[in-house]
C-alpha positions in Angstrom: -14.9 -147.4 41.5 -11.4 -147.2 41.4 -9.5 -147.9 38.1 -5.3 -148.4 38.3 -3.6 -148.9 35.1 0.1 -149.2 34.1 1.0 -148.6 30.9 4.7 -147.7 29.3 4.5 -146.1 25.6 7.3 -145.5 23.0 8.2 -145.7 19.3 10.1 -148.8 18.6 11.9 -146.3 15.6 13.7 -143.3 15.9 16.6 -143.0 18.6 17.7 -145.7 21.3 16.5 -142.9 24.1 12.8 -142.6 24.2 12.5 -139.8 27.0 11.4 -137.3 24.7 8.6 -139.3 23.6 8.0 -140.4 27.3 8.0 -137.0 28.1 5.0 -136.2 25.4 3.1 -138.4 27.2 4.1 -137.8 30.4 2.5 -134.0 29.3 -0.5 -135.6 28.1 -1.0 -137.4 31.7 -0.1 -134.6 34.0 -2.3 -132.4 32.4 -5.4 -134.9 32.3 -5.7 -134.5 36.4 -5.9 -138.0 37.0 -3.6 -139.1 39.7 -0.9 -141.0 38.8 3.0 -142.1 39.5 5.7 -142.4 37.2 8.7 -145.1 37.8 11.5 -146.1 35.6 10.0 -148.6 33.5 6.3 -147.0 32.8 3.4 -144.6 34.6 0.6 -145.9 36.5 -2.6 -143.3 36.6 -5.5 -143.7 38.6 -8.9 -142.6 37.6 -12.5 -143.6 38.8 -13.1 -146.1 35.7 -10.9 -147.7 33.0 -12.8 -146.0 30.0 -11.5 -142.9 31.9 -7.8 -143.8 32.0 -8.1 -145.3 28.7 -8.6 -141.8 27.3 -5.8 -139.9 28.7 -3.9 -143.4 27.1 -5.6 -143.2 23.8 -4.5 -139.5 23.4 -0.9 -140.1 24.1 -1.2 -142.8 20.9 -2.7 -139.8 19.3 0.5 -137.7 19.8 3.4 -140.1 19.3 1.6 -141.1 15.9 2.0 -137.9 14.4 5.7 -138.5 13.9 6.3 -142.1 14.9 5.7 -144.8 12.5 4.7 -147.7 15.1 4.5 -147.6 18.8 4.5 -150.0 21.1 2.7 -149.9 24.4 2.2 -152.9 27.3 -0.5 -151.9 30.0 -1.9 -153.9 33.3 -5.1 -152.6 34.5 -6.8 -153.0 37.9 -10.0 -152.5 38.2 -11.8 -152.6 41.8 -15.4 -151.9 43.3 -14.4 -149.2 45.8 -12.9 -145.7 46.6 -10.2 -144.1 44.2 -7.1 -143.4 46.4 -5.6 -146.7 45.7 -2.3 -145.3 44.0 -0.7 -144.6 47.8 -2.3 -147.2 49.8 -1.7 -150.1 47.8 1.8 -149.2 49.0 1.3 -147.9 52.7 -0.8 -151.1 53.3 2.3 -153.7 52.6 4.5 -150.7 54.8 2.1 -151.0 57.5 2.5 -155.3 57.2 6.2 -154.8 57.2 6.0 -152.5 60.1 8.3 -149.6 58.0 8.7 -147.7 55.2 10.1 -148.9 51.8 12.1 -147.3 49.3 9.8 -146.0 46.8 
């Protein structure tokens, strides 16, 4: 099983940068060992179910709430009947239809 969720987290108080709180989760999401990407506008992790990503998310809530007020959080999830690898070739698949390489 393969389980690809996106997710971006921050307090909606405190200062208009949030990349020190992105950055507490970001810790929190490295060091879980699930694969996962981070882009510009949130992180996408990769784990073998969503109860299993949801966990490394639910512990990033854990964090931020122990000096933010309220957080806000939007998150996609994918959830497929097959192989965990998906984070790459969900991207080398449309390369491979366009016949090169995107910027990524």
């Amino acid at each position: 099983m393969s389980a690809l969720v996106e997710f971006s987290m921050f307090p909606t108080e405190k200062t208009q940068s949030k990349s020190a709180f992105v950055a507490r989760v970001l810790d929190i999401v490295d060091k879980s060992g699930l694969a996962y990407q981070l882009t510009p506008m949130g992180t996408i992790i990769e784990g073998e179910t969503v109860e299993e990503v949801l966990a490394v998310i639910n512990k990033a809530y854990e964090e931020l709430q122990k000096d933010c007020g309220r957080v806000y959080s939007s998150i996609k999830i994918d959830w497929r009947d097959g192989p965990v690898g998906r984070l790459g070739n969900k991207v080398g698949s449309v390369e491979e239809k366009l016949g090169r390489k995107l910027r990524s």
